[in-house]
Backbone and ligand atoms as CSV (ligand in chain L), in Angstrom:
chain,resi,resn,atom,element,x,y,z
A,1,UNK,N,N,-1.411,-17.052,-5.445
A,1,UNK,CA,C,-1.835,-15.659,-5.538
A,1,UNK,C,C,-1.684,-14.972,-4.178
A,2,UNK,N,N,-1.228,-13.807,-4.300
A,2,UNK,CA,C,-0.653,-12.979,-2.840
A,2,UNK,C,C,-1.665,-11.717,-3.253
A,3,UNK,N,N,-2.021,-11.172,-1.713
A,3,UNK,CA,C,-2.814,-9.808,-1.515
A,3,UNK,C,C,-2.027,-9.208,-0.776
A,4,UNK,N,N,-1.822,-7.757,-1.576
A,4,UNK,CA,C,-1.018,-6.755,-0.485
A,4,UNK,C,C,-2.039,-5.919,-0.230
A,5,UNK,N,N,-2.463,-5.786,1.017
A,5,UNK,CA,C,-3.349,-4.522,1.536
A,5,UNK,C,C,-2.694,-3.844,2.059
A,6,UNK,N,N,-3.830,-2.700,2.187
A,6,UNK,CA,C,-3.411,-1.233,2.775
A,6,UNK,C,C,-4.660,-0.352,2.387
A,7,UNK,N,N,-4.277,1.113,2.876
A,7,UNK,CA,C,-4.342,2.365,2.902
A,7,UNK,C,C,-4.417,3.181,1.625
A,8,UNK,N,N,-2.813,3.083,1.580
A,8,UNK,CA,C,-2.033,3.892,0.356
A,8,UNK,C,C,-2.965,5.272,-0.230
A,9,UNK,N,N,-2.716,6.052,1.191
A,9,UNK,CA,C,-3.235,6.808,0.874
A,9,UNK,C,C,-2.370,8.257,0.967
A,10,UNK,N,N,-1.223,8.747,-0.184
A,10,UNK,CA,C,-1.790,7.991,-1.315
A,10,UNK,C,C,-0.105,6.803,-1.529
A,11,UNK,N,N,-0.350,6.167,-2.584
A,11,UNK,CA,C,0.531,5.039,-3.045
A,11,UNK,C,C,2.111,5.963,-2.970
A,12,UNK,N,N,2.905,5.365,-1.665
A,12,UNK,CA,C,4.794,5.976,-2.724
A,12,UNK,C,C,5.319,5.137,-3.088
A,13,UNK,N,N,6.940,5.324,-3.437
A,13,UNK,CA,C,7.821,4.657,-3.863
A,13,UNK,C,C,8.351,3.647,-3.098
A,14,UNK,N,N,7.964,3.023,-1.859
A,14,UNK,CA,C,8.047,2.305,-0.990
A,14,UNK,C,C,6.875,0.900,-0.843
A,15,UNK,N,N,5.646,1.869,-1.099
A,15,UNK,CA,C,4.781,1.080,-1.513
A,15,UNK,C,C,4.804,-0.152,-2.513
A,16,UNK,N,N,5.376,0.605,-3.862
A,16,UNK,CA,C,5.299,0.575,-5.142
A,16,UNK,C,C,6.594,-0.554,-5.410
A,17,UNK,N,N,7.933,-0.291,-4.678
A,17,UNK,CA,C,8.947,-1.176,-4.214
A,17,UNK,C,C,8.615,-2.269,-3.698
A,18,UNK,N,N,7.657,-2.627,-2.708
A,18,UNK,CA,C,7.056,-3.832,-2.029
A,18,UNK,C,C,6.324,-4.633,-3.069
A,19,UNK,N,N,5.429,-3.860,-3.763
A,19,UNK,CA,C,4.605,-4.688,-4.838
A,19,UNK,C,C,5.194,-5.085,-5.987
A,20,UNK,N,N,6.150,-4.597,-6.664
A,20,UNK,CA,C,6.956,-4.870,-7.586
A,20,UNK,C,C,7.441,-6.102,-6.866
A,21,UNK,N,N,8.311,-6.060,-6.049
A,21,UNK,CA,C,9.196,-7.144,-5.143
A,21,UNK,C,C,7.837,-8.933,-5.130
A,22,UNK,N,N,6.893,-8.383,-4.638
A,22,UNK,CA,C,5.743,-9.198,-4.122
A,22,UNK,C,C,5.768,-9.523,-5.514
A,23,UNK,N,N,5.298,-8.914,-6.826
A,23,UNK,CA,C,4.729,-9.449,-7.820
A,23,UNK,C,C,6.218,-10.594,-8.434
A,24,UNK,N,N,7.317,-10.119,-8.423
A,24,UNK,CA,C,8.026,-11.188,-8.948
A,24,UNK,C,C,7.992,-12.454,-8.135
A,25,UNK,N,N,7.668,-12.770,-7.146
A,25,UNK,CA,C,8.047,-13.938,-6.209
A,25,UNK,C,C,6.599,-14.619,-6.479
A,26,UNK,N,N,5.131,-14.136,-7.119
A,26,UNK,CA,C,4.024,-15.002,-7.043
A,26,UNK,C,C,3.340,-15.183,-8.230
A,27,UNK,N,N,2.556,-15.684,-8.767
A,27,UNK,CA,C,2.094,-15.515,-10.108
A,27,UNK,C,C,1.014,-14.282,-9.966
A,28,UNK,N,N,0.397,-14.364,-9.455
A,28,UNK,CA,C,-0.292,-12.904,-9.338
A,28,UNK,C,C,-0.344,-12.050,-8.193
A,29,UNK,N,N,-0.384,-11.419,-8.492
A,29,UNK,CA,C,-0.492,-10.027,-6.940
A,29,UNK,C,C,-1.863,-9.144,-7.191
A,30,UNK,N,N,-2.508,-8.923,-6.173
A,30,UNK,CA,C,-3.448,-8.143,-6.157
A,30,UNK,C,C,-3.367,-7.370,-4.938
A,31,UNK,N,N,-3.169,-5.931,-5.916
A,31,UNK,CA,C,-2.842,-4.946,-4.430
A,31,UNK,C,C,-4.163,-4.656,-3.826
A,32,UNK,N,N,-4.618,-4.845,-2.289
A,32,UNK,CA,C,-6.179,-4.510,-2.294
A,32,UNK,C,C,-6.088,-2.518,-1.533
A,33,UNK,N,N,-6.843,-1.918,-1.829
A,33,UNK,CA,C,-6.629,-0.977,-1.171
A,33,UNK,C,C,-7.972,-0.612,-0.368
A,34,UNK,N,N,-8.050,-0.790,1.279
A,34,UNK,CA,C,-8.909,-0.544,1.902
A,34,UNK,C,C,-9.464,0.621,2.097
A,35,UNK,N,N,-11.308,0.555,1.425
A,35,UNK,CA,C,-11.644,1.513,1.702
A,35,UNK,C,C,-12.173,2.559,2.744
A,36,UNK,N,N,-12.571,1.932,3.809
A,36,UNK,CA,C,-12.634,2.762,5.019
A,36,UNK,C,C,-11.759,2.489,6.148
A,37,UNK,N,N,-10.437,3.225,6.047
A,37,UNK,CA,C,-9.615,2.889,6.688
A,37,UNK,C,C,-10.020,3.884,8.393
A,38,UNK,N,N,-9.715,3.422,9.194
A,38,UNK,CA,C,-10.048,4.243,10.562
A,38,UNK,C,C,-9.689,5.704,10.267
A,39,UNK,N,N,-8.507,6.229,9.879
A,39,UNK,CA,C,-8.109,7.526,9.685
A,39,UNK,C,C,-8.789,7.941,8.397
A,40,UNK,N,N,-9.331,9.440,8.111
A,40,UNK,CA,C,-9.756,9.713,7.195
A,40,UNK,C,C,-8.443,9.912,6.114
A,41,UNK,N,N,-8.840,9.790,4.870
A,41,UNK,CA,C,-7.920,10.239,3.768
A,41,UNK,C,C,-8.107,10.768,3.116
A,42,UNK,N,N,-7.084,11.409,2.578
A,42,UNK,CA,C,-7.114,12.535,1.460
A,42,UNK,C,C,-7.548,12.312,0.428
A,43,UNK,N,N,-7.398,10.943,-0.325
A,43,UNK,CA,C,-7.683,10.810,-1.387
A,43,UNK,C,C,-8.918,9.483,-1.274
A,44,UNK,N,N,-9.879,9.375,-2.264
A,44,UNK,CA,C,-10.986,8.436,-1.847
A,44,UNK,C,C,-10.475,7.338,-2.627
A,45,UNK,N,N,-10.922,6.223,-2.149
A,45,UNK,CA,C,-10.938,5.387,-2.694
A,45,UNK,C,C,-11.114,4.676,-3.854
A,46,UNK,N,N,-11.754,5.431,-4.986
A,46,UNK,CA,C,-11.217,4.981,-6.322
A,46,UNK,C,C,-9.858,6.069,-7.186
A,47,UNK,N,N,-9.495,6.846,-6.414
A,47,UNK,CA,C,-8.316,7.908,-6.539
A,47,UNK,C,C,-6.844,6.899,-6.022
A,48,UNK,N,N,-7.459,6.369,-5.128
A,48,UNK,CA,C,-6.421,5.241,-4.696
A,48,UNK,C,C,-6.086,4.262,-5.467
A,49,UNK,N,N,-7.193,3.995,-6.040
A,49,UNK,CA,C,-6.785,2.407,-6.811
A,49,UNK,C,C,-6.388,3.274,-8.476
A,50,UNK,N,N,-6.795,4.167,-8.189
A,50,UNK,CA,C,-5.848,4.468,-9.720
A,50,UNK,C,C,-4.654,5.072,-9.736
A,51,UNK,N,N,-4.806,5.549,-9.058
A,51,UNK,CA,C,-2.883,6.141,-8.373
A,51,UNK,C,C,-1.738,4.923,-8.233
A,52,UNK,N,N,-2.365,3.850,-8.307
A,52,UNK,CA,C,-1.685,3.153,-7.742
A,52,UNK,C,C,-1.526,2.021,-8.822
A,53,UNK,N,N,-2.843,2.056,-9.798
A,53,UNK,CA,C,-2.579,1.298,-10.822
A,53,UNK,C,C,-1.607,1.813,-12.072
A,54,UNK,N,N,-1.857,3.470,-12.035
A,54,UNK,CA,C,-0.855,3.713,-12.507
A,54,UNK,C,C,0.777,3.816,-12.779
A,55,UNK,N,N,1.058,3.366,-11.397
A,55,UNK,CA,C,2.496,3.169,-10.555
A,55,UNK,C,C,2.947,1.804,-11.178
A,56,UNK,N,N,2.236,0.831,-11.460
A,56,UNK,CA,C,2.216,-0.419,-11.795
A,56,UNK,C,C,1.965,-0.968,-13.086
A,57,UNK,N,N,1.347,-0.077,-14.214
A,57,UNK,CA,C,1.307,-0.312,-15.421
A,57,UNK,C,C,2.065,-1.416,-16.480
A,58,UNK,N,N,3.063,-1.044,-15.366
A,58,UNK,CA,C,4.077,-2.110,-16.132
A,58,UNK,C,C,4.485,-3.694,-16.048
A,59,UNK,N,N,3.256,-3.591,-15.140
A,59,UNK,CA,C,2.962,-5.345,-14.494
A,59,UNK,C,C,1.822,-6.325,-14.450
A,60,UNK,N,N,1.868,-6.561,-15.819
A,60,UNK,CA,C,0.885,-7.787,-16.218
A,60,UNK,C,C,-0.414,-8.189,-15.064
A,61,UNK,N,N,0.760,-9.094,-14.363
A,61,UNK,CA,C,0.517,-10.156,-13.090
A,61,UNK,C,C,-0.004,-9.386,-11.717
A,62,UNK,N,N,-0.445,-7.783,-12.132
A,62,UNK,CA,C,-0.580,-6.781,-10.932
A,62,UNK,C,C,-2.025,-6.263,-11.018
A,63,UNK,N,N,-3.029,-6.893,-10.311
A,63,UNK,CA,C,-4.458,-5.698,-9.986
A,63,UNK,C,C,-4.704,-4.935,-8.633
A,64,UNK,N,N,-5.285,-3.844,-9.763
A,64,UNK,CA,C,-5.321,-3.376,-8.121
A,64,UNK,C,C,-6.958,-3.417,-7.742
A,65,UNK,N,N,-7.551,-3.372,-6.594
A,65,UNK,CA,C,-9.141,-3.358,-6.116
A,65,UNK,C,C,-8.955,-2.762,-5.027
A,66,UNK,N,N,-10.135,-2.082,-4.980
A,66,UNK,CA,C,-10.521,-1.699,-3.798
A,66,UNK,C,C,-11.407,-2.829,-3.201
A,67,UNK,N,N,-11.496,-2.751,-1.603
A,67,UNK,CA,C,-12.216,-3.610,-0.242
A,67,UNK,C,C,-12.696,-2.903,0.643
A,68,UNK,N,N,-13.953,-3.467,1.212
A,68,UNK,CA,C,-14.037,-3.266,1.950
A,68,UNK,C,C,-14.374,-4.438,3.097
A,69,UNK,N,N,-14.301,-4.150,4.222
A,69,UNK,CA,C,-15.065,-5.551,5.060
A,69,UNK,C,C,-13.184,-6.049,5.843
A,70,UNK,N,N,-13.092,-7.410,6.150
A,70,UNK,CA,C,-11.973,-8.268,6.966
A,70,UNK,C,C,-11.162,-8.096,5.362
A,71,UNK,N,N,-9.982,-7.936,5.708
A,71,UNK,CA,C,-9.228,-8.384,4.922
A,71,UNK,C,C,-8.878,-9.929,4.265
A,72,UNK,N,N,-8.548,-10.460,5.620
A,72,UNK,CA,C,-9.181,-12.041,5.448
A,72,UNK,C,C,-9.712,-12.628,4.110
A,73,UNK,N,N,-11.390,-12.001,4.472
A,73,UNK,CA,C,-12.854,-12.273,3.854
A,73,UNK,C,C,-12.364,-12.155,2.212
A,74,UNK,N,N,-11.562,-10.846,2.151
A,74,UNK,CA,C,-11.040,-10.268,1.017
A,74,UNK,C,C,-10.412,-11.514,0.264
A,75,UNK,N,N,-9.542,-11.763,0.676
A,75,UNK,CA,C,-8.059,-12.739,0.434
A,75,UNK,C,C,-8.958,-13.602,0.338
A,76,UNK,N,N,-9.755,-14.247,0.632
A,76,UNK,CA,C,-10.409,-15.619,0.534
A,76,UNK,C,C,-11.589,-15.598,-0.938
A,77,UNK,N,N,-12.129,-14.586,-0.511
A,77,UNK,CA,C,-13.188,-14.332,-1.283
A,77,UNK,C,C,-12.475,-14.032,-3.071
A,78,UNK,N,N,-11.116,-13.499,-2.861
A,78,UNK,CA,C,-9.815,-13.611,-4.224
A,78,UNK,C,C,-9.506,-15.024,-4.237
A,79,UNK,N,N,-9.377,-15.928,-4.188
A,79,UNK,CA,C,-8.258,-17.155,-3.682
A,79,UNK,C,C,-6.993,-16.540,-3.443
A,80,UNK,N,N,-6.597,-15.415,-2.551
A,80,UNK,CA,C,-5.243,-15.307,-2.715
A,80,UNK,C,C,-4.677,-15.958,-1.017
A,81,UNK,N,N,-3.713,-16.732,-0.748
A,81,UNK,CA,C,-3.310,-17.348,-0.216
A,81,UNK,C,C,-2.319,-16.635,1.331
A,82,UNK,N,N,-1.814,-15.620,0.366
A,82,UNK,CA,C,-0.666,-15.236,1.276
A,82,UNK,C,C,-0.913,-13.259,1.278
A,83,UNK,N,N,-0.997,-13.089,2.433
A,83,UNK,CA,C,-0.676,-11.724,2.531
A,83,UNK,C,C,0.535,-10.810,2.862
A,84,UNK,N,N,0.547,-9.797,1.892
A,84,UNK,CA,C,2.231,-9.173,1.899
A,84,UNK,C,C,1.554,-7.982,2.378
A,85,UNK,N,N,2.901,-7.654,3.297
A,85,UNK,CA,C,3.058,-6.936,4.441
A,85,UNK,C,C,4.469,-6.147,4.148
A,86,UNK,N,N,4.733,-4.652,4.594
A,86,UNK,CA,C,6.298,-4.258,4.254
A,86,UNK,C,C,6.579,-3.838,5.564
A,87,UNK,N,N,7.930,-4.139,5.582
A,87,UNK,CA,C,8.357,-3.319,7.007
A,87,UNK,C,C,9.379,-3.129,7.288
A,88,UNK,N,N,9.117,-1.414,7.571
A,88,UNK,CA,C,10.379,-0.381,7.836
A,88,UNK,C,C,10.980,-1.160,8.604
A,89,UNK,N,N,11.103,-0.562,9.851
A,89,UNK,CA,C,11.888,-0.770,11.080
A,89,UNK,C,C,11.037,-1.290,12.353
A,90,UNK,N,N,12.180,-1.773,13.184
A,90,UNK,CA,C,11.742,-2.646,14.250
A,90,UNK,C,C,10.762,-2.326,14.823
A,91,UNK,N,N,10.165,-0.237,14.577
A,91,UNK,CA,C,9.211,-0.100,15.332
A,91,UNK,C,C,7.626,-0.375,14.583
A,92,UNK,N,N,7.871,-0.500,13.497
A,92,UNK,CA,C,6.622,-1.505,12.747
A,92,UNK,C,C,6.159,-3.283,12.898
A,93,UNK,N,N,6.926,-3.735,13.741
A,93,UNK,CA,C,6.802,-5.143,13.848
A,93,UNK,C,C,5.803,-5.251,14.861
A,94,UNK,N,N,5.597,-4.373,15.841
A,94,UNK,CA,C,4.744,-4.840,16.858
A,94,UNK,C,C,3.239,-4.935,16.403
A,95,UNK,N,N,3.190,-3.910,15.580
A,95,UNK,CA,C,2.079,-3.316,15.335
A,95,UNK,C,C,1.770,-4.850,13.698
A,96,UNK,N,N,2.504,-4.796,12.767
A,96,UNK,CA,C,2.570,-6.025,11.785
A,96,UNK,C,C,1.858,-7.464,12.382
A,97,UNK,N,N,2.414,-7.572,13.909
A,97,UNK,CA,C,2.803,-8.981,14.342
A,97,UNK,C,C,1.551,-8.948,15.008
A,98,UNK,N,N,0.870,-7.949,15.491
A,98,UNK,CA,C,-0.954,-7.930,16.152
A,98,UNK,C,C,-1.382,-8.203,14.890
A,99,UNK,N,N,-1.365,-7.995,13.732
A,99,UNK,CA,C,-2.263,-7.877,12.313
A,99,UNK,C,C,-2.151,-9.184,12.310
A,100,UNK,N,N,-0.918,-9.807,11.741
A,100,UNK,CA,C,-0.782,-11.063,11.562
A,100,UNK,C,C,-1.097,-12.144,12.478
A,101,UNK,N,N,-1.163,-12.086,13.756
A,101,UNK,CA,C,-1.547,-12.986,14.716
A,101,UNK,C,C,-3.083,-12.563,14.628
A,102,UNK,N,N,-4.074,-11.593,14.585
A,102,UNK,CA,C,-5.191,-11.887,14.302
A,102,UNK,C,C,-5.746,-12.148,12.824
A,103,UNK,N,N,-5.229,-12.084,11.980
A,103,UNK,CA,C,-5.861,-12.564,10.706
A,103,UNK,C,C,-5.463,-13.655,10.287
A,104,UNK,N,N,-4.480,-14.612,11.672
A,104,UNK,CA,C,-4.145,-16.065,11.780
A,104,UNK,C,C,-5.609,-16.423,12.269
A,105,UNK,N,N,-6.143,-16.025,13.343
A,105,UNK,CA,C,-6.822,-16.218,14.510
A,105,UNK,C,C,-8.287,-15.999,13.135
A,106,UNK,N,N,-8.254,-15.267,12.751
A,106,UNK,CA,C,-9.791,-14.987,11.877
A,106,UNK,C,C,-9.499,-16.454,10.870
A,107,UNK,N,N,-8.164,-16.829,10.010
A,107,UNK,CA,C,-8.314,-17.299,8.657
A,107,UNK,C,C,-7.037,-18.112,8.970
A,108,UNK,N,N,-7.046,-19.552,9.574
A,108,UNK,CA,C,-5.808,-19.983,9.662
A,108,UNK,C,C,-5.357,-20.152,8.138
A,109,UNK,N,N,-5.408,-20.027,7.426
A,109,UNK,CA,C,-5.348,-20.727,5.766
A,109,UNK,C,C,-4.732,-19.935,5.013
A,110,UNK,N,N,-4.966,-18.417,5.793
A,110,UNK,CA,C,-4.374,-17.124,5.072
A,110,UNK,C,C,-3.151,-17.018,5.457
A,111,UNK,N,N,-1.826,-17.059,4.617
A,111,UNK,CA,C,-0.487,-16.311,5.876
A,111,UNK,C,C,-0.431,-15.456,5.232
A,112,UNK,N,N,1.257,-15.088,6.205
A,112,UNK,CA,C,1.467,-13.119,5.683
A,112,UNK,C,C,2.796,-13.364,5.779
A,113,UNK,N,N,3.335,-12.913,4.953
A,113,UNK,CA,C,4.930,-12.101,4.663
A,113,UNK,C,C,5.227,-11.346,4.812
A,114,UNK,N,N,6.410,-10.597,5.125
A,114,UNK,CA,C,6.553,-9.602,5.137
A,114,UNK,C,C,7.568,-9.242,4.376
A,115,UNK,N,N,8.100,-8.253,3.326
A,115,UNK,CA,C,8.970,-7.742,2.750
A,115,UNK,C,C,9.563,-6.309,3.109
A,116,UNK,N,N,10.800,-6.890,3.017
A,116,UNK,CA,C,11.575,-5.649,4.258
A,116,UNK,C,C,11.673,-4.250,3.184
A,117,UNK,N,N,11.348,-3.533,3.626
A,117,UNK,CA,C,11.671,-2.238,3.217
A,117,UNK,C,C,12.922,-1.887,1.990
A,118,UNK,N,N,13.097,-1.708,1.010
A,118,UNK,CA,C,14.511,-1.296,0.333
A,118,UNK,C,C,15.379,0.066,1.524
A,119,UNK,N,N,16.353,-0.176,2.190
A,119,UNK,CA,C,16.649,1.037,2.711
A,119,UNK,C,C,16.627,2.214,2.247
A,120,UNK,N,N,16.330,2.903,0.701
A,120,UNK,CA,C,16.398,3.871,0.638
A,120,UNK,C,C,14.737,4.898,0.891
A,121,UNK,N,N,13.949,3.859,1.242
A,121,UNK,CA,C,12.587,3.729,1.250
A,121,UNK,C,C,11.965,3.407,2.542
A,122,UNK,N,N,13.105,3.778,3.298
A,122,UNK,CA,C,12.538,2.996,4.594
A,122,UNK,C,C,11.861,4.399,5.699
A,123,UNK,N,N,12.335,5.193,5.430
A,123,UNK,CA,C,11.799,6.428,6.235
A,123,UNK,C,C,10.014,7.548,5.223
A,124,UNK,N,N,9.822,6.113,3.985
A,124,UNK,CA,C,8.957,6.474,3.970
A,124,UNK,C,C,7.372,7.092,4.331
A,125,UNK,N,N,6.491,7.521,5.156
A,125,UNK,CA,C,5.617,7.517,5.265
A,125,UNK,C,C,4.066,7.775,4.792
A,126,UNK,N,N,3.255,7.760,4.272
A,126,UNK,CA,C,2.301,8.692,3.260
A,126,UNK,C,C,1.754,9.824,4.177
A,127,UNK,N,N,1.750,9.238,5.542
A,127,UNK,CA,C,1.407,10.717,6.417
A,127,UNK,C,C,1.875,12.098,6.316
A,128,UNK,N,N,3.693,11.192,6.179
A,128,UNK,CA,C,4.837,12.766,6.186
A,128,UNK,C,C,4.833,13.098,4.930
A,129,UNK,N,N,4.267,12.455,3.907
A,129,UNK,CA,C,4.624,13.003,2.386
A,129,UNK,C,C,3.480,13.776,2.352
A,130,UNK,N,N,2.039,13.816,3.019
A,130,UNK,CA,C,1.185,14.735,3.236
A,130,UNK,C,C,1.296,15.741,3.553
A,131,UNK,N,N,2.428,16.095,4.203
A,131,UNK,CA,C,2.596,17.054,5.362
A,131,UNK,C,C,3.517,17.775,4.654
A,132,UNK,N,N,4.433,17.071,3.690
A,132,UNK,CA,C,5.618,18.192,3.194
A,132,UNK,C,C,4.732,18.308,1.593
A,133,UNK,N,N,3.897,17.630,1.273
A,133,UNK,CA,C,2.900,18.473,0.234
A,133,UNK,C,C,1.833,19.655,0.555
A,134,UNK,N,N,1.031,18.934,2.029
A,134,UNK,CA,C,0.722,20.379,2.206
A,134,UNK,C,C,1.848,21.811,2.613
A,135,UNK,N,N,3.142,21.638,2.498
A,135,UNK,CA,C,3.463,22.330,3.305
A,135,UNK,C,C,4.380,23.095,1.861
A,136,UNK,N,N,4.001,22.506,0.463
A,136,UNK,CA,C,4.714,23.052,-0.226
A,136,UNK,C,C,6.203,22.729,-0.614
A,137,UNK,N,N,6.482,21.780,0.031
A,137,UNK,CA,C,7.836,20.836,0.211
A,137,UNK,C,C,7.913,20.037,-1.338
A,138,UNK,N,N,9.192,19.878,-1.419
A,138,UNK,CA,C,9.596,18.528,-2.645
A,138,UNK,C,C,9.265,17.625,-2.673
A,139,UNK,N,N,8.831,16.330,-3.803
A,139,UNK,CA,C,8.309,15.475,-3.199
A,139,UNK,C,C,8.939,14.434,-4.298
A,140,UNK,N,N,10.158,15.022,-4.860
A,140,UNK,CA,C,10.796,14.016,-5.835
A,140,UNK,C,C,11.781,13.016,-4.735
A,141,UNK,N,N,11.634,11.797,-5.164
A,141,UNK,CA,C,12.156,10.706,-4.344
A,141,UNK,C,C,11.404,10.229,-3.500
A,142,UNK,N,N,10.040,10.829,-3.218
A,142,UNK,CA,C,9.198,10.015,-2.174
A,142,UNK,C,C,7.981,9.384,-3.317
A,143,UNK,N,N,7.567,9.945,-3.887
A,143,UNK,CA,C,6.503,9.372,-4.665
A,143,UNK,C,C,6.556,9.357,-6.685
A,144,UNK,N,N,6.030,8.368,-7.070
A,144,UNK,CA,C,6.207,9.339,-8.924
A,144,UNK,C,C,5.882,10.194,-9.008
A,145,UNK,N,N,5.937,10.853,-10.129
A,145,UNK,CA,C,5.434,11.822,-10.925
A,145,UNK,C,C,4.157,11.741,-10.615
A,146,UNK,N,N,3.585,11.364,-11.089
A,146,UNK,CA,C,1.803,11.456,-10.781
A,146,UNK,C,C,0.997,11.520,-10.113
A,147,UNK,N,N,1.988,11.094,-8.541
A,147,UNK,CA,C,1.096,11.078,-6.921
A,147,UNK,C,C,1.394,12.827,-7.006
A,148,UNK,N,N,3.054,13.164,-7.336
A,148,UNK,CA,C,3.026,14.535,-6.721
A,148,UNK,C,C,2.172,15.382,-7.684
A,149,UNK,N,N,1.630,15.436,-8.591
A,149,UNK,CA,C,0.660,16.038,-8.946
A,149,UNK,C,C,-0.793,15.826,-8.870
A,150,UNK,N,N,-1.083,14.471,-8.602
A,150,UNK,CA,C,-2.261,14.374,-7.729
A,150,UNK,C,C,-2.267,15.548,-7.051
A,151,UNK,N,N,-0.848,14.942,-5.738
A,151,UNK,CA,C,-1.308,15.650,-4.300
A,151,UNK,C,C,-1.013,17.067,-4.081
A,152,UNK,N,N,-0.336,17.878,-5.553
A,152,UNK,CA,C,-0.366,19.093,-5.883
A,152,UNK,C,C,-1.893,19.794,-5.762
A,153,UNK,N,N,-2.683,19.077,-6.975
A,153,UNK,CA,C,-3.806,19.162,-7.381
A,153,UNK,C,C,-4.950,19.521,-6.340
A,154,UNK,N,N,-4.616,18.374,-5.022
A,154,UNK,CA,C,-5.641,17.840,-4.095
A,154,UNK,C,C,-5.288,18.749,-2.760
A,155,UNK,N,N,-3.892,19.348,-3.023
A,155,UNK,CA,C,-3.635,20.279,-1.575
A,155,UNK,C,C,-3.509,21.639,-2.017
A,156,UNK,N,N,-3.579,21.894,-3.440
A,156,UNK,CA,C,-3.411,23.299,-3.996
A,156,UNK,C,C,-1.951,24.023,-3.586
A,157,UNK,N,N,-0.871,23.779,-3.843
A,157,UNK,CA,C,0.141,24.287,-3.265
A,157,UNK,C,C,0.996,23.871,-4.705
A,158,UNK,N,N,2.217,24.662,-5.026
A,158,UNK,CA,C,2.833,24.719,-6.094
A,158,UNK,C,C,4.157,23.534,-5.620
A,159,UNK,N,N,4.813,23.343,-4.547
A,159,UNK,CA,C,5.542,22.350,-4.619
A,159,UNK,C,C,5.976,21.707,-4.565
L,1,ADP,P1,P,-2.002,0.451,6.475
L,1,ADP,O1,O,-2.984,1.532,6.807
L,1,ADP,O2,O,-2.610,-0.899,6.235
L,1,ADP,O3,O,-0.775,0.404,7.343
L,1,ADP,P2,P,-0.398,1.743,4.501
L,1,ADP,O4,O,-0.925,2.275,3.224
L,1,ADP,O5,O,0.129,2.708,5.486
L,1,ADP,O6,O,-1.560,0.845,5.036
L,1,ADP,O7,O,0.724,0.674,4.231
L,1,ADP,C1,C,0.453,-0.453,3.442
L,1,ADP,C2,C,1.614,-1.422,3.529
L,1,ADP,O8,O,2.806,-0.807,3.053
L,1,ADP,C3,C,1.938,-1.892,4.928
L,1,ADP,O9,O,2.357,-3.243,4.871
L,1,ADP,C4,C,3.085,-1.015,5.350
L,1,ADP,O10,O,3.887,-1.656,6.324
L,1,ADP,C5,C,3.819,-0.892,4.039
L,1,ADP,N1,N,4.658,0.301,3.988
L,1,ADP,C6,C,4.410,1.516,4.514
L,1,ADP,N2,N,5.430,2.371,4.283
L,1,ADP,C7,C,6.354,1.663,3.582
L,1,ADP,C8,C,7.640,1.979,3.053
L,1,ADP,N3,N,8.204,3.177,3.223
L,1,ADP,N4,N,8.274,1.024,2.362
L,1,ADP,C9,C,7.702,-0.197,2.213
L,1,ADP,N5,N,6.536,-0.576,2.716
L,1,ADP,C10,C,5.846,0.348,3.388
């Protein structure tokens, strides 16, 4: 059993690409989505886990939960074994490779993977998809149907 954490605030097509990917390679996947992440978010935390369960409907072997507390604690307290991790570009590794060397250091028992980005998904961000929703921007090809009307909904802007 594998845990993909995060944010996902809110869930894109990059996201959603990683967990699909993650769920075929393990018998189960459980996406965790952290609830007090340092940065505030737009969307709360049970908006998250349904945004995101909805993205995934189509996958048996896929839960999603919200966490709070060590991620670790999380993964252990699941039996899930291995933590999945995605990553853009080289300038995400530094920052990946502190996560993973301390949640070695917290949980030797736990590892982490990482699954590389699909390139067409790689300049994803949920920050910048914030920014061109608040800003009234397109948002077909960054997220489904249902985030961009969430984040229609949640930023009041038509597009
Ligand atoms: P966190 O706050 O933990 O970084 P995010 O919600 O930003 O949470 O990201 C969750 C996971 O998804 C991380 O492993 C991150 O590297 C990965 N990720 C972020 N953007 C993309 C993307 N465009 N494609 C694939 N994986 C991504």
């Amino acid at each position: 059993m594998a845990l993909y954490p995060g944010s996902f605030d809110p869930v894109h097509l990059g996201h959603l690409d990683v967990a699909r990917r993650a769920a075929a390679l393990f018998d189960h996947l459980i996406v965790g989505v952290y609830a007090r992440p340092a940065k505030p978010t737009l969307f709360s935390v049970e908006e998250r886990v349904e945004l995101f369960q909805a993205g995934m409907s189509d996958h048996a072997n896929v839960t999603v939960q919200p966490y709070s507390g060590l991620t670790v604690d999380f993964a252990r307290a699941s039996g899930a074994v291995v933590l999945v991790r995605g990553l853009r570009a080289v300038s995400d590794l530094d920052h990946e490779y502190q996560l993973y060397a301390l949640n070695r250091h917290l949980a030797p028992s736990v590892d982490t993977i990482v699954i590389l980005t699909a390139p067409n998904y790689a300049h994803l961000s949920a920050t910048l998809i914030k920014e061109i929703a608040a800003q009234g921007g397109p948002l077909q090809g960054l997220v489904p149907d249902h985030v961009a009307r969430a984040l229609r909904a949640k930023l009041g802007r038509a597009g």
